[in-house]
C-alpha positions in Angstrom: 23.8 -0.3 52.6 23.6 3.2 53.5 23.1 3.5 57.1 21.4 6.9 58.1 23.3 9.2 60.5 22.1 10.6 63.7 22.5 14.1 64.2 24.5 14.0 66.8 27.3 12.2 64.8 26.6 14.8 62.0 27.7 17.4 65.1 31.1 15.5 65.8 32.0 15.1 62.3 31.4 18.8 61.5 33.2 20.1 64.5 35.7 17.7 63.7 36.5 18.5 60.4 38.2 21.8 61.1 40.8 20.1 63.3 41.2 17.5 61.2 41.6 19.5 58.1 44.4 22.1 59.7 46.4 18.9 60.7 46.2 17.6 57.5 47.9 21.0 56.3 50.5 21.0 59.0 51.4 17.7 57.7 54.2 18.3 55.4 55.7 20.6 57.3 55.8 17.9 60.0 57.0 15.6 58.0 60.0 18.1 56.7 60.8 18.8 59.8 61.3 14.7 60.9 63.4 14.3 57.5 65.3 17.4 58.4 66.1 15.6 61.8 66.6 12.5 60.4 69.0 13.8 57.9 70.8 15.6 60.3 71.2 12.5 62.3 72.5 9.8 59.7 75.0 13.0 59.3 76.2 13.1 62.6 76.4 9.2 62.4 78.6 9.0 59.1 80.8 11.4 60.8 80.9 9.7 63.9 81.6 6.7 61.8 84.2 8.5 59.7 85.9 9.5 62.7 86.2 6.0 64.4 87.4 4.7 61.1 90.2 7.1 60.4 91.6 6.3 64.4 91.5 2.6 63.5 93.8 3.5 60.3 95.9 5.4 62.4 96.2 3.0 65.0 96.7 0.2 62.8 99.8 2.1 60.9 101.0 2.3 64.3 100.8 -1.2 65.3 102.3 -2.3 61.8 105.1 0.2 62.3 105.9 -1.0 65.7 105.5 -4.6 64.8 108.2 -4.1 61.9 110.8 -2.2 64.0 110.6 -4.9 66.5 111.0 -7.3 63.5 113.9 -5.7 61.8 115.5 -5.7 65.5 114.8 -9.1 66.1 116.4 -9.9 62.4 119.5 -7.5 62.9 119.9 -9.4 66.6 120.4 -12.9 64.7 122.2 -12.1 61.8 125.1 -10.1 64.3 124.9 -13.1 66.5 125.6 -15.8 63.6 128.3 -13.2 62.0 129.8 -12.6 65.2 130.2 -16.7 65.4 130.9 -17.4 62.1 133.9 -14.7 61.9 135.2 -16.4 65.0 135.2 -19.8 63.7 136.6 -18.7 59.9 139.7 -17.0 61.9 140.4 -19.5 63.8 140.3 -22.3 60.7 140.6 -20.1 58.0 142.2 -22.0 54.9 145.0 -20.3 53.4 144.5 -19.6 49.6 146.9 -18.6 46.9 148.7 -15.3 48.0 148.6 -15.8 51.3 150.4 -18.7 50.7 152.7 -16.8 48.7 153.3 -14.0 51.8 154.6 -17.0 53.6 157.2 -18.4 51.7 160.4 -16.8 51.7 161.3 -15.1 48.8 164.1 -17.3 46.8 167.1 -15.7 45.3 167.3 -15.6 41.5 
């Protein structure tokens, strides 16, 4: 059903349609420009992101660094402890093997 226009929404259209038209035609260039911005953006976020990651690396090599030091510490701690004990308790019940055996006897005349 075709509705007949009145004049006076002929007028508005037609003075209108200028204004419309010229936005129509800045269009792109608005849209270029938001894309521009938005690219620029996610950049700045990837290399904020970047940035973030690569001090979590370096902190974590850190942490592992320290936590292996303090292990091989611990580890050299123990073992000096138990060879400190052990060479205590083989000197003072050491079994005598061949030679030494052999250092304590008097030589015999032939």
């Amino acid at each position: 059903m075709n509705t007949p226009t009145s004049s006076a929404e002929e007028n508005l259209l037609s003075v209108n349609a200028p204004s419309v038209k010229s936005a129509l035609a800045d269009l792109p260039a608005q849209i270029k420009g938001d894309t521009e911005k938005t690219a620029e953006k996610l950049e700045q976020l990837i290399s904020e992101l970047q940035e973030m990651i690569e001090c979590e690396i370096v902190n974590y090599a850190q942490l592992q660094q320290s936590v292996a030091s303090a292990a091989t510490k611990i580890k050299t701690e123990t073992v000096g402890a138990w060879k400190i004990t052990g060479d205590a308790q083989h000197s003072a019940a050491r079994p005598l093997n061949g030679r030494e055996k052999l250092k304590r006897w008097p030589a015999q005349p032939s």
